[in-house]
Each structure stands twice: as C-alpha cells, then as structure tokens.
N, C-alpha and C positions, 0 to 999 in steps of 0.2 A: 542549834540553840532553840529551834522552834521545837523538839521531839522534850528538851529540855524542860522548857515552860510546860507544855502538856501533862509529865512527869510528874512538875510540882502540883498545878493544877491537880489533877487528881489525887495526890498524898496529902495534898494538906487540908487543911479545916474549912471548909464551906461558910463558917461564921463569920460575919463583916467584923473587926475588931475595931473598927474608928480610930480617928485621929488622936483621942484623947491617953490611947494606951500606945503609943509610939518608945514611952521608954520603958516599959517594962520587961521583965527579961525573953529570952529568946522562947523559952522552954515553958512561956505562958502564953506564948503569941502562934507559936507554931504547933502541932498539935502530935506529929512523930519525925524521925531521923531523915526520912524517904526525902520527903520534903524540902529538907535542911540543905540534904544532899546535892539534892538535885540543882537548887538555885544556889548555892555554893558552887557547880561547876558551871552553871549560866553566868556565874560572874568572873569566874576563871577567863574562861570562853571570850566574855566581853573586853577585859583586862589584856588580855592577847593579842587580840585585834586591835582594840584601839592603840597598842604598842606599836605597833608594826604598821600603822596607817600613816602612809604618805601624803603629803600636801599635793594634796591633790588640785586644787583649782591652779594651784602657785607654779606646776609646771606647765599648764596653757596659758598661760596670763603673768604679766609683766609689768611691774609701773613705768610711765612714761612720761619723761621728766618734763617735755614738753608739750605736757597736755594735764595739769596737774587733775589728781581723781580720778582719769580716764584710765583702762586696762585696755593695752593693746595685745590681739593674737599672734601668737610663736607658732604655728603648725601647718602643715600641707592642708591646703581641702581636699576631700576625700567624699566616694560617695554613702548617701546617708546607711547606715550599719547599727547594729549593735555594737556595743563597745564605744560608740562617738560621747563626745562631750556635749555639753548643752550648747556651746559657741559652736561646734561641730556640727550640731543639728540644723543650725540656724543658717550658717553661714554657705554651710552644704546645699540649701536648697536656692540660694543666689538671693537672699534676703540681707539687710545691713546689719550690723550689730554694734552696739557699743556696750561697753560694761566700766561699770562704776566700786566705790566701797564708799560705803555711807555708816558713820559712825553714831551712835544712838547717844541717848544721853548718859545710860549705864554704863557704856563703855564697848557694847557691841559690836563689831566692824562685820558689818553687811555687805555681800555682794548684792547689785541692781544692773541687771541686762536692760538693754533697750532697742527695741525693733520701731527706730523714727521712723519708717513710712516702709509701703511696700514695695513688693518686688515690681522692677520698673517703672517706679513709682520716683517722685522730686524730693528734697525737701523743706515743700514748704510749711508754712505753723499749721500744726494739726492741734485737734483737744488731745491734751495726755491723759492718757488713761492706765490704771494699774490692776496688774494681776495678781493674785493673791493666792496661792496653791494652799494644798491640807496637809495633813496630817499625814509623816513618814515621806513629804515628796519635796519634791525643788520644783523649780523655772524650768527645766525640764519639761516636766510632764505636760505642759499648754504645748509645745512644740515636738513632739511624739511622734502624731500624725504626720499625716501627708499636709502638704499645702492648704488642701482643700479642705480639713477637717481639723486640723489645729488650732487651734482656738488663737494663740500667739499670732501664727501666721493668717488667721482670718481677719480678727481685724486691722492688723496693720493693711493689705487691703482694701479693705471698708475704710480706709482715711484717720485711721487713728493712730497717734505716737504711743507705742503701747511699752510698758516697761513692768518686768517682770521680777519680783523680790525672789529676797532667800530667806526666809527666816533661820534667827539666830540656832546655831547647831548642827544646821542641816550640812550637806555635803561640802556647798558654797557660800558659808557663812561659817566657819570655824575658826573666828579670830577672837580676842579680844585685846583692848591697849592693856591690860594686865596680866589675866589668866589666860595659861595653855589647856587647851581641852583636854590632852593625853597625859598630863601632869595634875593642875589646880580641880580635877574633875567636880569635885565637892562645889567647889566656887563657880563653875563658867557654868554649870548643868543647873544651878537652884534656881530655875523660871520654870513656869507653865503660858498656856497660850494666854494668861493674861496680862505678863510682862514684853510680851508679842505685840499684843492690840495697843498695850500702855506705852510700849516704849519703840518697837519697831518703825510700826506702822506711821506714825507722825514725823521721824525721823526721815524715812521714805517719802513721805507726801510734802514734807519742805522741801527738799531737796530738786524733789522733781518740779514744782513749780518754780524754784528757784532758778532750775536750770529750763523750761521752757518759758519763761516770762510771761508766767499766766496768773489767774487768780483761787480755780478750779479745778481739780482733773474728776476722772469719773471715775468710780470702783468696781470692779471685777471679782470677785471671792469664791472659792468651794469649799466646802466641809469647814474645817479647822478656818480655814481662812476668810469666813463668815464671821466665824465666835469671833475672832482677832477684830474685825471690823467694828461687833458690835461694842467689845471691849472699849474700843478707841472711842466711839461716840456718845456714849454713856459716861465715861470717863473723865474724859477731855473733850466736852460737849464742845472748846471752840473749836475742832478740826470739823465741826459740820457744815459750817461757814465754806470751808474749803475741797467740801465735794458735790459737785451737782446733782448726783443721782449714783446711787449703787444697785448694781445686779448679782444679789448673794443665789446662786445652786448650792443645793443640798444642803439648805439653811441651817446650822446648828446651834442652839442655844439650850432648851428646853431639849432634856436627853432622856430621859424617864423611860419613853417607848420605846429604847433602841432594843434591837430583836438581833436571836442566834449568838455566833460567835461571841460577840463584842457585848451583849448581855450577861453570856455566862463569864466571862474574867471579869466584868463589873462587880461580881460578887463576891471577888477575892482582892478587891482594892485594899483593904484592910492588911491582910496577909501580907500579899507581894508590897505593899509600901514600909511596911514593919521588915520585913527577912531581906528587903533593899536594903536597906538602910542601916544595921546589921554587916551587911558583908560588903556595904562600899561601893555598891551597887548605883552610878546615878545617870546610868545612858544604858538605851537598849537601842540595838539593833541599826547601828551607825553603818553607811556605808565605804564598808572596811576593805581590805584583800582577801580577806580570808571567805567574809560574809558574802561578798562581790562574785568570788570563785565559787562556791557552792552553788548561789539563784544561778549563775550562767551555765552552769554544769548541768545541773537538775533540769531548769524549762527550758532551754536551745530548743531550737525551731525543730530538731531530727531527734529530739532526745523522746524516749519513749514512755516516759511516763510526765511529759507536759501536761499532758490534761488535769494531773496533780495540781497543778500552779493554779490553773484558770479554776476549777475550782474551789481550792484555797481562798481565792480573790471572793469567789463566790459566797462561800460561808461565812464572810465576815460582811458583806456589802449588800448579796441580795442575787438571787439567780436571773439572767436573761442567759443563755446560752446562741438567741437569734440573733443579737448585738452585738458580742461583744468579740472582735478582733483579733484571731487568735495569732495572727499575723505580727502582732504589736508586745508579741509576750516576752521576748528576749530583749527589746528595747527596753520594757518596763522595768522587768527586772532587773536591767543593766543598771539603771538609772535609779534602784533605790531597793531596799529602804533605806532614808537618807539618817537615820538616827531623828531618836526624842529624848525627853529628858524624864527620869521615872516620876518625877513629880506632874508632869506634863497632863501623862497619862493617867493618873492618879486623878489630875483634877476632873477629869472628863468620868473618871467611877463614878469619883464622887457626885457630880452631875446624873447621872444615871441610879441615881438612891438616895436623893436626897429630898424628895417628894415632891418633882418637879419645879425647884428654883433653879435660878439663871443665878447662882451664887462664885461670889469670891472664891480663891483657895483655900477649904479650912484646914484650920492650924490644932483645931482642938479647944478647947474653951480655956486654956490656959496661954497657948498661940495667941488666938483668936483678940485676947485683953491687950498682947502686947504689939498685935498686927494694925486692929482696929479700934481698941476701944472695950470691946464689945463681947461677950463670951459666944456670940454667933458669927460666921460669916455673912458679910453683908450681901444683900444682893445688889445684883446692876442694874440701875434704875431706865429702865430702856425706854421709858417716854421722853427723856434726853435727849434722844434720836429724833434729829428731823430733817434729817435726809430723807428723800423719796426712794423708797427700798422697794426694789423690787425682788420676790420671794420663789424664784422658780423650784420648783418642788415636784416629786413622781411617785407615784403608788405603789412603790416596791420597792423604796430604798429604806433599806436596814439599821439605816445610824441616822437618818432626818427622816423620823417619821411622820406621817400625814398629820397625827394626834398634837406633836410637839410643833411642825412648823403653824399650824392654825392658831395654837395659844401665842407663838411670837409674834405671828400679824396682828392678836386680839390686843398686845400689849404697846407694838409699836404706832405711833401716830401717823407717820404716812406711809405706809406698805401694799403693796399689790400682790395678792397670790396669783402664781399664774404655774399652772399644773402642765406639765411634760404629756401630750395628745398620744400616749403608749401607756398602756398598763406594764407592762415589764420590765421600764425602764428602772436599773437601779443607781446605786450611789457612785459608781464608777462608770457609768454611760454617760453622763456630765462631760466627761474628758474623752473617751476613747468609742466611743458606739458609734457604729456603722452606718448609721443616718442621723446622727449627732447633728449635724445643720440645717437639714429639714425640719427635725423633732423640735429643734431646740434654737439654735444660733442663728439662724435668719429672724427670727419672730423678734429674739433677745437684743440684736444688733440693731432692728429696727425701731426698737423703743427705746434703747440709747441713743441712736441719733433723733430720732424725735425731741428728747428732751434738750438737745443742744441745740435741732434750729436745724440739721443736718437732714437732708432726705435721705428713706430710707432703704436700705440693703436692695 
C-alpha cells in the first residue's frame, strides 16, 4: 500500500484543492487516470484487510464477571519476542497489569491498560499518571523497550500508577456501542485528533481518578498525543482542574514547519481527502493480517533489506542513525501501524497550510456555517490552558519543530521549554533511543515528581 500512495503521490496534481471543492466531480479534482488508479487499488487493498481482520485484543482478553470493567489475561507468559501483545510485553517482564474499557461519551469503548506500581514493588496509593501515545501507535510503544528504557515500565518504578490509553481506532480500541469498524466504516472513522482530545481524553481521566480516589493525575503525551491534550484543555478548560502538571514530547500544535516526508503529502491533503472520499476510503493503514505480514516479513531482524524500514522511519521523523535501536525494529513493527482515520490525517495537512493556526477541522465555508457558525475554522484558544506544561522539545525532530514548539510556549500561560541536551535527537528518540533516560527521562521524571511533593528520580 505504501509503493501505492507514492504512485498516487506522484500522478496526481500537486495543487492543494481545499475543503470547499470536496463535492465537485472526480475528473476536476483529480488531474489524470494514473492517479485515480492507484488510490482505487489503495482502497481495494485497505477494504481487504480490514475484511479479514480479526478481533484482535478480544482473543487475549476476556470480561470478567467478577470484576465488572476489569479484562483479565487468557495466555501463557512467554519471553519478550516480536509477535507479543502489549499484555504480553508487560507481563513478560514480571510487571502487574490490569486493563479496563472505558466508554466515551460518543459512544467509543476504549481500551486502558494499567502498570499500579512496579516490578517488586506493593500496592500502595501512588499519583496516577497517564500516557498518551501518537500518531499510528498504541500503549504498546511506552512498553517496547527493555525495563530500563521504557517509558511505561520506568515510571511505574519511579512510584507512579501509570495507565496507558488507546485511542479510538487504534488496534485496541476498535469498538463502538453502535458502529462496526469493518462494516459502519463511514460512521465509526468520522473523528480527527480533535474528537480524541474532546472526547477520549476526559473519558479516561474520570475514570482513572475515579478508580484511584484521587483528585488529580498527571499527563504524559508525544506527538498526536500532545495535540489531543491541548484539544482537551482549551476545550473543556474544566479538566484543568484535574491535572497537576503535564509533560507533552514532541509537542504538536503549530505544524507549519514540519519538514521531509510528512511536508511533502501535506501538500496533497486536498487531493487524497477528495479521491478518499470518492472511493469510500475512511481508514489507512490499520493494523491488519495482511499489513501485519508484510512490515514483519520485510524488517525481521535477518531480513536483508531492514535498513529499508529504519530509514523509512527516518524520512518521515528526522535522521539519528547513533540512537536509534535497530534491535527494536521487528517489535515496532510488529506492533503497528495501528490504523487513523483519513480525516485524521487530513487535519494535521491541514495544520501544516494553513498559515500556522492551531485550528478546528475545517469543513469548508459552507461545513464550516454548519459546524461552527462561522465560514472559518475556529481556532483553539490555548490560553485556556493552565496546566503547568512542560514542553520537552529537540533540534531535529521533523514533525515538532523548534519554530512551531516556541510559538506554543509563546501562546500558552504556564509552559517550560526544556530542549533534549543532543542535537540529533529526532521525533521517535522520545520512545526508543538508546540513552532516552539519560537524555531525556531522568531530568522529565524528576520534574514530575517535584511538582507532586515527590523526590526526585
């Protein structure tokens, strides 16, 4: 499917055609057949898979009648592999787990893992704290690493109840009380990360307070799962009340600067959201059997053109080649890409062209009247925000660039930038680079506990 996209990519019109020509016919939108073709068999492609994808969380996981909400594990432990589950990863390394489903207001059923305390560790009441993954990943990817460098398994650790989301769509969050994802697609896929931040996130952060009898937890975020924060607090300014302090990596709000890959299809958001849309198109790159069997085939650890992958990774994120783990590449891929929704991605173009606002999803100026009012998208009013955010940021990450996180501190009220001590650090060194705790997670750790009253790390 990726050789696919490239295909279109190149055939088709370079011209951004905006939201406002969404219904005009195909053969004014799209500019020759090649094109047409192409993302007509990317959607074949994706229609296929999603057909044939299995419930997947539904055979590790079981409800347990007496324990209502709670998922109990069905499976041998086994040692950590490619191929494991995210319970698998967790559980493999002698750490606790519990997992939950947490229903939103729109009707979402979320899964929420939870790592109460660490390995030989009690438990007693810790602060809950939540992790918040990006764009394309799960709960998963904080738990990757080894012990020592996982982000999941470091703080629990470090004395935190840490609980890790799924956002809607993704691998382990593929429910809803009405709509089938492989059926209703139209229905269950119409969000971007702003029905994330609006409706997830809050649903999650009751829940969890709810179930730790607290008043506060603290946030954790990367890429996507920044936006999603700020979403939430600009939005629904009273969940600010209910976080002590958050620590967004690779802050995304302001996308203007983003560079390489992820710059050049920014400039076909117009296109690919029109010839989406079109051919029924409303999920890319879900993690399917088919999609699953290809990344495992291609980057395995013996497979000879791995280096393929980890540059891939590269051109879209930002090069360190001294960091990054090449050890970690069949897990990664094992473990995603967990699927988005084409609108999703769409928003984040749109963010990247739209002269650096932090805006709503626009609909088009005819959308737009009947979304908001308004013939423009609104922007998110981020002085809202009065959480103490802190802003960890690095000089060579490709999708949170130095230019965009500086204007977010400029706009937010209490924020700290606090810059990554590597020049090569990029946007996926955050999760998986090879002195990730050094560079990064001690300093981080010890200024969340500081703010709770906690010594630190």
């Amino acid at each position: 499917r990726f050789i696919l996209v490239v295909l279109f990519l190149l055939s088709a019109s370079p011209q951004s055609l905006g939201p406002d020509h969404q219904d005009m016919h195909v053969n004014s939108e799209v500019q020759n057949y090649e094109a047409l073709i192409a993302l007509f068999l990317l959607g074949v492609s994706n229609g296929v898979t999603q057909n044939i994808t299995t419930s997947y969380p539904r055979r590790l996981w079981a409800e347990d009648e007496a324990n209502s909400g709670i998922l109990s594990v069905k499976m041998p432990l086994s040692p950590l592999t490619s191929g494991s589950s995210m319970p698998e990863l967790v559980l493999s390394q002698g750490y606790p787990l519990e997992g939950y489903e947490v229903v939103t207001e729109d009707g979402y059923i979320l899964t929420v893992f939870r790592i109460p305390y660490g390995k030989n560790q009690t438990s007693s009441p810790k602060t809950p704290l939540l992790l918040q993954h990006g764009l394309f990943s799960t709960s998963a990817s904080w738990v990757i690493s080894e012990p020592y460098k996982g982000l999941g398994f470091v703080l629990a650790d470090a004395g935190f109840d840490v609980w890790l989301s799924n956002s809607r769509g993704t691998t382990y969050s593929r429910k809803h009380i009405k709509y089938n994802p492989n059926v209703d697609k139209k229905e269950f896929f119409n969000y971007s990360f702003h029905e994330m931040g609006y409706y997830d996130l809050p649903a999650v952060i009751d829940f969890m307070l709810n179930k730790s009898d607290t008043s506060q937890i603290i946030y954790v975020g990367h890429s996507q799962g920044t936006t999603e924060f700020y979403v939430m607090a600009s939005t629904r300014p009273e969940y600010n009340a209910k976080v002590k302090v958050s620590a967004t990596m690779a802050p995304i709000a302001h996308f203007t600067h983003c560079k390489g890959t992820v710059k050049i299809l920014s400039d076909f958001t117009g296109v690919l959201g029109v010839a989406a849309k079109v051919l029924g198109l409303y999920e890319v790159l879900s993690n399917s059997p088919l999609i699953h069997l290809v990344d495992t085939t291609l980057c395995r650890k013996s497979s000879a053109i791995e280096a393929l992958c980890s540059n891939f990774l590269f051109a879209l994120t930002g090069f360190d080649a001294k960091q990054f783990n090449e050890s970690l590449i069949p897990m990664i891929v094992d473990q995603g890409p967990s699927g988005a929704s084409v609108k999703q991605l769409t928003h984040f173009g749109q963010l990247a062209n739209n002269g650096g606002k932090f805006s709503m999803y626009d609909y088009g100026s005819t959308g737009n009247r009947e979304h908001y009012g308004q013939d423009t998208a609104p922007e998110y009013d981020l002085t809202k925000i009065t959480v103490a955010t802190n802003l960890h940021y690095s000089l060579n990450d490709w999708l949170a660039d130095v230019e965009d996180v500086k204007k977010l501190h400029s706009r937010l009220t209490k924020s700290k930038l606090i810059e990554v001590p590597y020049p090569a650090f990029n946007h996926l060194d955050f999760l998986w680079a090879k002195d990730v705790r050094p560079l990064l997670y001690n300093n981080m750790i010890s200024m969340l506990k500081e703010s709770v009253g906690q010594a630190g790390i």
